[in-house]
C-alpha positions in Angstrom: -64.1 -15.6 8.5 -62.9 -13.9 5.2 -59.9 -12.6 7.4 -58.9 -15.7 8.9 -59.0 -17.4 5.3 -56.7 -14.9 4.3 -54.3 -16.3 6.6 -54.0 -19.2 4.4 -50.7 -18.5 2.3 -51.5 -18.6 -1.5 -49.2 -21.8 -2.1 -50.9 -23.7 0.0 -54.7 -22.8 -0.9 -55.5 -25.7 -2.8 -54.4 -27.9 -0.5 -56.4 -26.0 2.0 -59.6 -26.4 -0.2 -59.1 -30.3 -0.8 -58.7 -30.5 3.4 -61.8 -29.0 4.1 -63.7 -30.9 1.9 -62.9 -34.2 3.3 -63.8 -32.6 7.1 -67.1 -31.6 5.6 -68.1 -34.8 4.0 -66.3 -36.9 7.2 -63.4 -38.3 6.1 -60.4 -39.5 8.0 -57.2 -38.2 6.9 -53.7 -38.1 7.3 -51.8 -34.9 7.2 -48.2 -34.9 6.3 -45.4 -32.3 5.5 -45.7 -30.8 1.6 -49.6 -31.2 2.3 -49.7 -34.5 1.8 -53.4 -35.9 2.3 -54.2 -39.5 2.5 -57.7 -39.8 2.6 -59.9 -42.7 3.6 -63.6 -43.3 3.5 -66.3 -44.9 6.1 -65.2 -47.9 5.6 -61.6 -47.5 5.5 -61.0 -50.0 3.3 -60.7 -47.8 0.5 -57.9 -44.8 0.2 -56.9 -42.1 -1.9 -54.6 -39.3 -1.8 -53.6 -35.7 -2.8 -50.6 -33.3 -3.2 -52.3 -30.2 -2.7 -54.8 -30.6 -5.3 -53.2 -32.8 -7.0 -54.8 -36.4 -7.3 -53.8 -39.6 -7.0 -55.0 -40.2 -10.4 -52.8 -37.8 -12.1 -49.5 -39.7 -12.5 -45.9 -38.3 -12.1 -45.1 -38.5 -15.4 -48.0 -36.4 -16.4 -46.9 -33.6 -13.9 -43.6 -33.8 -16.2 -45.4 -33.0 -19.3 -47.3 -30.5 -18.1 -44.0 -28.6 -15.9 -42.7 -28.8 -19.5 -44.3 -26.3 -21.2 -42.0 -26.9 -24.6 -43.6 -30.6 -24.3 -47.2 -29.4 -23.4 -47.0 -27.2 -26.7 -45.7 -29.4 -28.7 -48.7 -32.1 -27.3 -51.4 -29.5 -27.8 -50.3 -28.4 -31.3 -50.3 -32.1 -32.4 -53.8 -32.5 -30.6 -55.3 -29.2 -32.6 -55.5 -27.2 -29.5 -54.9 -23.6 -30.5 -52.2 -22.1 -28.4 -50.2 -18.8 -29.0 -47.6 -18.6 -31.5 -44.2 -19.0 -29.4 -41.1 -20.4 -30.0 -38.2 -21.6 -26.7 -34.5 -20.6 -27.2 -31.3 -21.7 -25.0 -30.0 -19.0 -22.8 -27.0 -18.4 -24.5 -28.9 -17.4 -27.6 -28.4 -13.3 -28.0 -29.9 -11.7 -31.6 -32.0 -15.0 -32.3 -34.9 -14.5 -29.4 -34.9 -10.0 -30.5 -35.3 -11.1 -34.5 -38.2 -13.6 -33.0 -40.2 -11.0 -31.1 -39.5 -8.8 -34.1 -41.1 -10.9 -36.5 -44.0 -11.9 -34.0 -44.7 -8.4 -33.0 -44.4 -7.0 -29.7 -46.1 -7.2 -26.9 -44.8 -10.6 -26.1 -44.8 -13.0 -23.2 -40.9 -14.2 -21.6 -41.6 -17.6 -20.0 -40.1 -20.6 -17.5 -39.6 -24.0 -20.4 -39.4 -25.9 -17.6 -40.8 -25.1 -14.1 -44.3 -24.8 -11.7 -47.6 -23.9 -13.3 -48.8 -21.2 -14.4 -45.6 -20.4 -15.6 -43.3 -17.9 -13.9 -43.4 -15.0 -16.8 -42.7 -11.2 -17.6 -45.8 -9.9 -19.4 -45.8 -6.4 -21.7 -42.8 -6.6 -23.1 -42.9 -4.1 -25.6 -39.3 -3.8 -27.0 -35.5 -5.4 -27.4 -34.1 -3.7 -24.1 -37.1 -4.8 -22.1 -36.6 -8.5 -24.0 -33.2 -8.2 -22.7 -34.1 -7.6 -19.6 -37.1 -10.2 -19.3 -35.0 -12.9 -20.8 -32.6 -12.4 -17.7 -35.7 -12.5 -14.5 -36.4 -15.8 -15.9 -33.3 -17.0 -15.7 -32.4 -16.2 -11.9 -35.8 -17.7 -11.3 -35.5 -20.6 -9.2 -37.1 -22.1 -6.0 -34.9 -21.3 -3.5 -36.0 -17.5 -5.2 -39.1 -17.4 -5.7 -41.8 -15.6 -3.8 -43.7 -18.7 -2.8 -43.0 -22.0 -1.7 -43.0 -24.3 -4.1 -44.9 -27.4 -5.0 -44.1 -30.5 -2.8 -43.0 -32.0 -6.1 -40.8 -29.2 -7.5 -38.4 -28.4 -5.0 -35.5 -29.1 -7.3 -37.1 -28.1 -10.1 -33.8 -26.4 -12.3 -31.6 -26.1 -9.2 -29.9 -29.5 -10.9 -28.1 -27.7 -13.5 -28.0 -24.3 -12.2 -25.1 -22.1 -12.6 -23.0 -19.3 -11.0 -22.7 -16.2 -12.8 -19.9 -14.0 -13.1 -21.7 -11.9 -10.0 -21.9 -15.0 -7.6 -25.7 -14.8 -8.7 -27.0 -18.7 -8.9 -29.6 -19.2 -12.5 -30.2 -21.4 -14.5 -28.0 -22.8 -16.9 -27.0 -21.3 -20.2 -28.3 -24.7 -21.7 -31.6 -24.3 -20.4 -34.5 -22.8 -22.6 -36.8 -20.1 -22.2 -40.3 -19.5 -24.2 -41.1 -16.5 -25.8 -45.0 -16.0 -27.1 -47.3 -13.8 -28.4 -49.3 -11.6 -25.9 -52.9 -11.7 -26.3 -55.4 -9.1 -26.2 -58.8 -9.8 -25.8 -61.5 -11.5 -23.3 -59.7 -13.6 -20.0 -61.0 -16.6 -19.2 -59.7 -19.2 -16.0 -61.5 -22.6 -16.7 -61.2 -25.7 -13.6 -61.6 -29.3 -15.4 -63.0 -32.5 -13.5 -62.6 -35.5 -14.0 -62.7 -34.1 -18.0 -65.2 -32.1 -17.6 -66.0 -28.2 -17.2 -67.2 -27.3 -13.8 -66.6 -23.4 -13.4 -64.9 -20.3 -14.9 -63.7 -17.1 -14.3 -63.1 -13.7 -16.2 -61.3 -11.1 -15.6 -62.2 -7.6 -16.4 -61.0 -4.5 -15.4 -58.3 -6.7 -13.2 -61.6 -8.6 -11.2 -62.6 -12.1 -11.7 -66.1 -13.2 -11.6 -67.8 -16.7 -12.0 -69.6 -16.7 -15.1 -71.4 -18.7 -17.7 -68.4 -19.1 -20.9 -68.7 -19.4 -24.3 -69.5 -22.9 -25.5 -66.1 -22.8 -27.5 -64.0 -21.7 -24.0 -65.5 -25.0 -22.1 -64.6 -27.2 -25.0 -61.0 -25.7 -25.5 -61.0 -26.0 -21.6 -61.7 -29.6 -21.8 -59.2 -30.4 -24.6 -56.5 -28.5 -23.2 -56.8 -31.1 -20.3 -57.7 -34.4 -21.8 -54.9 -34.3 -24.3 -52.2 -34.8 -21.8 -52.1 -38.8 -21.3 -53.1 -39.2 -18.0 -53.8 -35.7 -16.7 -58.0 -35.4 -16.0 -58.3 -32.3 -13.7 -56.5 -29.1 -14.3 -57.0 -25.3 -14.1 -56.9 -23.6 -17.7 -56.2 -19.8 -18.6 -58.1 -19.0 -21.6 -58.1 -15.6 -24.2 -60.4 -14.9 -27.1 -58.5 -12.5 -28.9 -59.9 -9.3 -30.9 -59.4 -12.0 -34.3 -62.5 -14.1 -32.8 -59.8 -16.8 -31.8 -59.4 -18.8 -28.7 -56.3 -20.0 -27.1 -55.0 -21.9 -24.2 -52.2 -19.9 -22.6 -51.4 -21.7 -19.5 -52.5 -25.0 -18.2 -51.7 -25.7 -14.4 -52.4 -29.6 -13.0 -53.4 -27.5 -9.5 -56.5 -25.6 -9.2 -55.1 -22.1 -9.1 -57.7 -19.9 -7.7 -57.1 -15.7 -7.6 -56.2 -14.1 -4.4 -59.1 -12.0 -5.3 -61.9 -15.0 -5.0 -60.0 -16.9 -2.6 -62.7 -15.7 -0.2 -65.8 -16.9 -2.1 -66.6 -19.3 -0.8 -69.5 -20.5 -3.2 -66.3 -20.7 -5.9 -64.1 -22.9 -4.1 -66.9 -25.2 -2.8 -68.0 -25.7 -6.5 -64.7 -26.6 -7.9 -63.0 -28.3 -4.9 -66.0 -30.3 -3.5 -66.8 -31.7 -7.7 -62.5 -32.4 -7.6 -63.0 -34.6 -4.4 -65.9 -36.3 -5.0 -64.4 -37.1 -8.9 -61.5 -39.0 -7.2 -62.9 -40.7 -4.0 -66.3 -42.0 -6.7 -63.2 -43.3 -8.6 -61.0 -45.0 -5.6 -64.7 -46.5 -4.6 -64.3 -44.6 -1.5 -67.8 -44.2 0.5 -68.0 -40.7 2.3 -70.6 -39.5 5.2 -73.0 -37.1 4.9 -71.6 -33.6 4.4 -71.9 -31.4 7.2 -70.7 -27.8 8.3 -69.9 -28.6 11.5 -69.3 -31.5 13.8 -66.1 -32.4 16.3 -63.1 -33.2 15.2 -60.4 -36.1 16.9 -57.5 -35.1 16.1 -53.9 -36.8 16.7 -50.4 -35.4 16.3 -47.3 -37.2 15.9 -43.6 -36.2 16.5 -44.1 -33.9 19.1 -41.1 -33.2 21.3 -42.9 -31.2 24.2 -46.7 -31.8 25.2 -46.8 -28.9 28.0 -45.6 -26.6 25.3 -47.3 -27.8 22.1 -50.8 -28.2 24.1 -50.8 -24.4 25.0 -49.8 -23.4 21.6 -53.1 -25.6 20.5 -55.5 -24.1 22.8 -54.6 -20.7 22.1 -54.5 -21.1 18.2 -58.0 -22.8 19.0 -59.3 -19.7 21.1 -58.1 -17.4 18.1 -60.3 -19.3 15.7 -63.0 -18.9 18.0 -63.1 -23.0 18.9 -63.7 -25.4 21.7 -60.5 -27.5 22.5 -60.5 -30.5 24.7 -57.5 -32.4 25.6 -57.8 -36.2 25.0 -54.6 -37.8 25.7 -50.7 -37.3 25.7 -48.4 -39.7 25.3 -44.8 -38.3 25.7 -42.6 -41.2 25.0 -44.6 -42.0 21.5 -44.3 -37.7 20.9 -48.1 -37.9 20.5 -50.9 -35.8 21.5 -54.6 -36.2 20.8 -57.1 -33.5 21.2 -60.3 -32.7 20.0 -61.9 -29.7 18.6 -65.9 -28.6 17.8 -65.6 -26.3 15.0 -67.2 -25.5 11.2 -65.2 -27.7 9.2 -63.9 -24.9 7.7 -62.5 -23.9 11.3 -60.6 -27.6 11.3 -58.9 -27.1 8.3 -57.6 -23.2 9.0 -56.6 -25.1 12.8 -54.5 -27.6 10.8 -53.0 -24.9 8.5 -51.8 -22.7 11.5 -50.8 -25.7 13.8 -49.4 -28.0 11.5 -47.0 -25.2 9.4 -45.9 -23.4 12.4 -44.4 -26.7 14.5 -42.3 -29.6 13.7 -44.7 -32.3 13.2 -44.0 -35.3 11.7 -47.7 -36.3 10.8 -51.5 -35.5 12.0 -54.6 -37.7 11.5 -58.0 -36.3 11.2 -61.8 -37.4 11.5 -65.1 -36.3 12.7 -66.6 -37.8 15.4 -69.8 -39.6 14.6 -72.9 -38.5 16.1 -74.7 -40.8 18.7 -78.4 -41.3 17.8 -80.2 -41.3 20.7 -83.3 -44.0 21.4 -85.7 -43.1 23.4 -88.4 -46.2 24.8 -91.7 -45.5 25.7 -93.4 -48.1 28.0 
C-alpha cells in the first residue's frame, strides 16, 4: 500500500487525501481537471467543493493575501502574531538587500513576495556572494519552472510581468519584490488548523517529522496565524521556537502541506483530512453516510474519445491496484463510460489519481454503491 501511495505526486496529495475521505464516508463527487471536487451529500440537495484542499469556504481573495506574503506580514504584525524580522526589496535593488542581511545577521532566509505556499526559498545563506546568488534563484522561479505543478489557482502566478533577460532566460520582473528574513534556529514545528482550531502537529528533528503533543503557546500561535486572515479558517502553519524562548510563524500555506516523509501514515492524514472534510460538509449542511473502508464504487467518465482503448487501460490499472472492475455501460457518441470498481476506498481514490491524470478526460463522477439490506420472513 505504502508503495502505491507513493505514486501519488506531492502536488497533488492533498487533493488525494480530501478524495478519499469523501469515498470513505460515501459521498458522490465530481472530479474535474486541477482536482476540482464537487462534493454532495445523501441527500444531494446540499453541495460543497474543494481545490485540492482548499475549501469552498476560503474565498479567492483570501488565497490573495495569503500568496502575498508582504500582505500576510504586514496582517500578522498588525494582529500581534510574532513573525521573523524580514524586510521585501525590488529586484533591481543591489547594496540595499547585502547592508539588510548585514545588519540582521546571517544566516538568512531569500523568499518568493508573491507566489504558492510555503514559499519557494533558499535557506542558509550565510554571506553577500551566496545573497547574490539566492536573490537570483528566486527570481527565475516561475511555474512553467518549477519542480511541481502548480496550484490550479496559480498557474499564472508572476508569469504576467515576467521578463527576458539579457541570456533569453524568462524571470520575473525587476519591479517585482523579494523577501529577505531572519533564519531561525531552534525547535520545528508544522501545525494543520480546522475550522480555527488545532487538530495535529508535527516536529522535525534530526530531518524526521513525528506527530506530537505541542506546546500550549505553538497551538495558539497556530490558531492566530490562521484566524487573522479575513476569511481564511483552515491552513497548514510552520512554527519555530527559537534558542531566545520565542515563537514564530514562518510560513502559512491555505493547503494542508504534509512531508513526503509522513505521507505514508496514514493515522496522520486521516486525522487532519477526515476533521478538514467533516468542518466544511457540517458547514454546507451536507449529510454524509456511514464511513466505511471499503464498498463498490460506480464510477462514470466523461469526454472519452475511444471506449475499446480507454476500458483496457481501466482494467489493467484496476488489476495493478489489486481491484475488481466491472464494466457497466459505454456510450460512444456521449464519450462516456461507466464502470464499477470493489476496492478500499483508499484503492478508489489512487484509481482516480492514475486514470484520471494519465487520459484526457473532461470530468468523472463518483459514489459508493449502497448496500442492500436483506429481509428475511419466517412463516
Amino acid at each position: 500500500m505504502n508503495t502505491q501511495i507513493s505514486d501519488v505526486r506531492s502536488e497533488n496529495f492533498d487533493g488525494f487525501n480530501v478524495l478519499c475521505q469523501a469515498l470513505l464516508f460515501g459521498a458522490k463527487v465530481k472530479v474535474m481537471p486541477g482536482q476540482l471536487f464537487l462534493i454532495e451529500g445523501e441527500d444531494q440537495k446540499e453541495k460543497t467543493a474543494f481545490v485540492h484542499s482548499v475549501a469552498l469556504s476560503t474565498r479567492l481573495s483570501t488565497i490573495t493575501f495569503v500568496l502575498q506574503k508582504r500582505f500576510r506580514r504586514a496582517i500578522h504584525q498588525r494582529k500581534k502574531v510574532p513573525v521573523p524580522v524580514g524586510a521585501t526589496f525590488s529586484y533591481f535593488a543591489k547594496k540595499d538587500p547585502i547592508k539588510y542581511a548585514k545588519k540582521i545577521g546571517y544566516p538568512v532566509v531569500v523568499k518568493e513576495v508573491f507566489g504558492e505556499n510555503p514559499a519557494f526559498a533558499v535557506y542558509n545563506v550565510n554571506n553577500p556572494e551566496e545573497l547574490v546568488e539566492a536573490i537570483a534563484k528566486v527570481k527565475a522561479h516561475l511555474p512553467t519552472t518549477a519542480e511541481h505543478e502548480p496550484a490550479s489557482y496559480a498557474q499564472t502566478i508572476n508569469l504576467s510581468s515576467a521578463e527576458m533577460d539579457e541570456d533569453g532566460t524568462r524571470t520575473k520582473s525587476d519591479k517585482a519584490r523579494f523577501l529577505i528574513e531572519k533564519q531561525l534556529q531552534g525547535e520545528h514545528y508544522r501545525s494543520y488548523v480546522v475550522n480555527g482550531k488545532h487538530v495535529l502537529t508535527l516536529q522535525k528533528e534530526s530531518n524526521v517529522k513525528y506527530e506530537v503533543e505541542p506546546p500550549e503557546k505553538v497551538k495558539h500561535i497556530a490558531e492566530q496565524a490562521v484566524s487573522v486572515i479575513s476569511g481564511l479558517a483552515n491552513g497548514t502553519v510552520d512554527i519555530v521556537s527559537d534558542m531566545s524562548g520565542g515563537t514564530y510563524v514562518v510560513e502559512l500555506s491555505e493547503r494542508f502541506i504534509i512531508p513526503d516523509a509522513c505521507q505514508n501514515r496514514l493515522s496522520v492524514c486521516d486525522k487532519v483530512f477526515s476533521n478538514l472534510l467533516l468542518s466544511e460538509v457540517n458547514m454546507a449542511g451536507l449529510k454524509l453516510r456511514s464511513k466505511k473502508t471499503r464498498g463498490t464504487y460506480n464510477f462514470s467518465f466523461y469526454g472519452i474519445t475511444s471506449s475499446t482503448d480507454f476500458v483496457s487501460s481501466l482494467t489493467a490499472t484496476a488489476a495493478e491496484l489489486g481491484a475488481k472492475l466491472s464494466v457497466l455501460s459505454i456510450d460512444d457518441v456521449a464519450g462516456m463510460v461507466a464502470v464499477s470498481l470493489k476496492s478500499e476506498a483508499i484503492l478508489s481514490a489512487l484509481f482516480i489519481e492514475k486514470v484520471f491524470y494519465g487520459h484526457h478526460i473532461s470530468s468523472l463522477t463518483v459514489e459508493r454503491k449502497k448496500s442492500i439490506k436483506k429481509k428475511f420472513l419466517f412463516g
